[in-house]
N, C-alpha and C positions, 0 to 999 in steps of 0.2 A: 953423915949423909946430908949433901944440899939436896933437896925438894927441888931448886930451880934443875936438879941433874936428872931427875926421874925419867926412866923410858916410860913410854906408855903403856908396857906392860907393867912395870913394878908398878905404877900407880894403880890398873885395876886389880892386881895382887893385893894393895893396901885396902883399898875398895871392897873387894869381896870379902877382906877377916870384918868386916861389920854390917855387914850383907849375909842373910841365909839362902838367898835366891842368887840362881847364873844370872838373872838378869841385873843386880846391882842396884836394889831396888833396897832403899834400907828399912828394915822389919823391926819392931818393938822388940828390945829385949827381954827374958824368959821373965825376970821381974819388973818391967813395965805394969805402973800403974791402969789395969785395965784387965776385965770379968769377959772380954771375949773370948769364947772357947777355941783355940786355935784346935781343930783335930776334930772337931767332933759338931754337928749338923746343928744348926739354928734356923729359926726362923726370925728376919731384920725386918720390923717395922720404920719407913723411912716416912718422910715429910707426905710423900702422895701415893706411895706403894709400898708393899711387902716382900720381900723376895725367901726363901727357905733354900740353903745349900747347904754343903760341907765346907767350913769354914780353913781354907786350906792358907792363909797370912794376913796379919792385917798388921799397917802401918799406920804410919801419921795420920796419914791423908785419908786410907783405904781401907777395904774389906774385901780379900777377893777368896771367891766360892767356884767351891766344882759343881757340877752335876745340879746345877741352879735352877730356879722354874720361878716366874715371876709369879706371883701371886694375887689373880685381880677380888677376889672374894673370900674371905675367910668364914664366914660363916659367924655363928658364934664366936667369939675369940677363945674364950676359955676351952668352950668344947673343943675346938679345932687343935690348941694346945692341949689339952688331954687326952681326945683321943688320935690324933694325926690326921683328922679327915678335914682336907678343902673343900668350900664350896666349887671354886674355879680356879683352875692352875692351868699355867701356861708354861712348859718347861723348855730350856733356851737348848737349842737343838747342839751344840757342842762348844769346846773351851769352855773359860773359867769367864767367871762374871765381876767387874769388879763395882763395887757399890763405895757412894765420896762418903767419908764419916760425918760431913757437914749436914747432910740430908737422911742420917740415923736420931732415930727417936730412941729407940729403945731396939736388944736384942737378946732372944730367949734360945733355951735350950729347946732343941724339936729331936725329940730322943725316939723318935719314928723312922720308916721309912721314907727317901724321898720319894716324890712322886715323879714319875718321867714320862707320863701320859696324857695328854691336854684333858679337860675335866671340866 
C-alpha cells in the first residue's frame, strides 16, 4: 500500500483504529500513564476554577465532562469532598465541557451525585 494512494476514506478508517471517538479526536490508551478516572465523576481543580463532571475522555491536551457544573465555591474542600455538598454551583445547561489539561492542578474522585441545579 502507497500512502501517497489513500482515498480519504481509507485514511479516516486508518484514523479512527487509534481514535475511541467518531470525531477522530485521539484518546490515551487503556495503559496511558494517567490516574484520570475515565467513566466515572470527578471533581478538576484548575488554575482559577473547579469544575465536577462525568469524566467521559481525556486526551493529551483535554478532559472532556458530561453533565458538568462549573464550580464557583466549594466550601470546605475536604468537607465538600466527603460529603458532596457545594457551597455554589453553576451547572452548564447542556453538551459536554471540555477542560485544557494545562490549566489542571489536580483531579479527584467525587463519588456523589452531580449537581444540576444552580446553588
Amino acid at each position: 500500500m502507497n500512502i501517497d494512494d489513500l482515498t480519504i476514506k481509507q485514511a479516516r478508517d486508518i484514523a479512527r483504529m487509534f481514535c475511541d471517538s467518531g470525531d477522530n479526536t485521539p484518546t490515551l490508551p487503556q495503559n496511558a500513564n494517567t490516574d484520570i478516572p475515565v467513566g466515572k465523576n470527578v471533581l478538576i481543580r484548575g488554575v482559577t476554577l473547579y469544575y465536577v463532571g462525568h469524566c467521559v475522555r481525556v486526551t493529551e491536551q483535554e478532559i472532556v465532562l458530561s453533565d458538568a457544573s462549573w464550580v464557583a465555591h466549594t466550601g470546605r474542600f475536604n468537607e465538600a469532598l466527603t460529603t458532596g455538598v457545594l457551597s455554589e454551583v453553576e451547572p452548564f445547561p447542556h453538551g459536554n465541557v471540555v477542560v485544557g489539561r494545562g490549566a489542571v492542578m489536580d483531579v479527584s474522585a467525587w463519588p456523589h451525585d452531580l449537581p444540576r441545579t444552580v446553588k
